[in-house]
Phi, psi and omega in degrees: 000133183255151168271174170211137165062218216245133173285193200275338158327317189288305157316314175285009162252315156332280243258335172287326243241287182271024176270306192290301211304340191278318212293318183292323182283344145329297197306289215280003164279326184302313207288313168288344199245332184271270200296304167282004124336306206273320183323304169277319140009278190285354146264352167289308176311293190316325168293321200278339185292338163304330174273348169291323187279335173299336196272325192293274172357289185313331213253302176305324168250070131215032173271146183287320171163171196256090175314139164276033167149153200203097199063228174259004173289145163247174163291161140193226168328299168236025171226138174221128212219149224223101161265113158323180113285331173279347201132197173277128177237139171239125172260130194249144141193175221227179156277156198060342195221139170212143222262155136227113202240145176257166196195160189277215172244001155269018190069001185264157163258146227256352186079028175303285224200107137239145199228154176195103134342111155263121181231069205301111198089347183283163155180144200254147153225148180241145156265178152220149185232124177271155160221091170085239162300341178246143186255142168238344194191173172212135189272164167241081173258128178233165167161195215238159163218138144222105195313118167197103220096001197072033166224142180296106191255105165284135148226186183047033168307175164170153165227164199230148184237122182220140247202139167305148162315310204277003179268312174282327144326335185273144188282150174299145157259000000 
């Protein structure tokens, strides 16, 4: 007796057999077409959030000091206010974006200068670190939120410390 073609058996492990392999090559197609887009993206972000922060570096330590308020900005969270050498500088910043503005001596910007980081996902927060009456330094703290699965993912945190002149000056006792 000869057989002709496949039982039913054969097919359905055939067919499973190649139900897993799309499953796998899915999975490794989302990962080229989905995810590493969205990755580099978010180095993309990351890089401009560095040059915002190199600019933030720049401007505090060669700063006279950090105000608690300039007109009607105050410091906090998302305001970090800056005596220059050149003047008043304020870094604002929002989600996605972070701002840097030159300003008069009432707090309004004076049109001087203005600069804007677009950081997509990013987001900052500043301190500022006291020691009784003095401010010595101003903290930075980021990071990315990326959304995945419907759950908010922080990455790439981190925070930066950038310390007044008359601060890196002072003698040990």
């Amino acid at each position: 007796m000869t057989r002709r073609g496949f039982t039913f058996y054969e097919l359905l492990v055939t067919f499973s057999v190649f139900a897993g392999m799309l499953a796998i090559g899915w999975l490794a197609l989302r990962t080229l077409f989905v995810e590493t887009p969205r990755d580099a993206r978010m180095v993309e972000s990351h890089r401009h959030l560095g040059v915002a922060l190199d600019a933030m570096r720049r401007d505090v330590e060669s700063a006279a000091a950090l105000p608690d308020a300039a007109g009607s900005l105050r410091a906090g969270q998302e305001c970090l206010l800056i005596t220059a050498p050149d003047g008043l500088v304020c870094y604002l910043t929002a989600p996605g974006v972070v701002v840097r503005r030159t300003l008069s001596s009432d707090g309004t910007p004076d049109g001087r200068s203005e600069r804007v980081w677009e950081v997509p996902h990013g987001r900052l927060r500043f301190q500022r670190l006291e020691d009784g009456s003095r401010t010595h330094a101003a903290v930075v703290r980021s990071h990315f939120e990326i959304e995945a699965d419907g759950t908010v993912l922080h990455r790439l945190a981190g925070a930066q410390v950038f310390f007044l002149p008359a601060a890196r000056q002072e003698p040990t006792p």
